[in-house]
Every structure is written in C-alpha cells, then in structure tokens.
C-alpha positions, 0 to 999 in steps of 0.5 A, a space after each residue: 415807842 417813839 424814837 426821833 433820829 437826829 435828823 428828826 426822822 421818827 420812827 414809831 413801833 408798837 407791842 402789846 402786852 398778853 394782859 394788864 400790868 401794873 409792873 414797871 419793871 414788865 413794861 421796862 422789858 415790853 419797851 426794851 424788846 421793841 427798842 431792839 426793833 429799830 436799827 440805831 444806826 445814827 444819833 437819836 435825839 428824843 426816845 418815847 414810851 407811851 403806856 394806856 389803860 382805859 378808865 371806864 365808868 369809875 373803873 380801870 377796863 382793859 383794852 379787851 372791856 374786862 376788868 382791871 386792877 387799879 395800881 397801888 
C-alpha cells in the first residue's frame, strides 16, 4: 500500500497473504490491516493497493512456483 501524505511524503508498507486469492473481499481485509499500520495524522492526498499474481508459461504460478487457480 502506498499512501502520499499531503505534503507529498509517501509512505509504502507491504503484507503477504498465506496463499493465493482471488477474493476481493480477502484482499479488501489484507489492504485495511496494513492501512492501520500507517499513522494517519495529517491529510492524505492519493492511497494505493497493489496486487501481483505472476503469469508463467500460459499458466497463473504463485509467487512460491506452485500452481494457481486462474480467477472467474
């Protein structure tokens, strides 16, 4: 997650979900546990999620090199 604070000091923190997921709604949870990691004590101008799953020889390979299941 990166957050840029007014002031345009940005700040990145980053977790690691345990395993794969295609769940928004698990990703949501992820991004609002590290949110909490900043201290928000002054405006923020723009907030960033970024999300990766590699794509590997035709196939969706987790970061781990086992497979994945492909969303939808």
């Amino acid at each position: 997650m990166k957050v840029r604070f007014s002031s345009f000091f940005t700040r990145t923190k980053i977790t690691k979900l345990a395993a794969p997921t295609t769940d928004a709604a698990e990703v949501q949870r992820a991004a609002l546990a590290v949110l909490d990691r900043f201290e928000l004590t002054r405006p923020v101008r723009p907030l960033g999620v970024r999300v990766e799953l590699d794509r590997v020889d035709n196939g969706l390979r987790r970061h781990d090199g086992q497979a994945a299941q492909p969303p939808g």
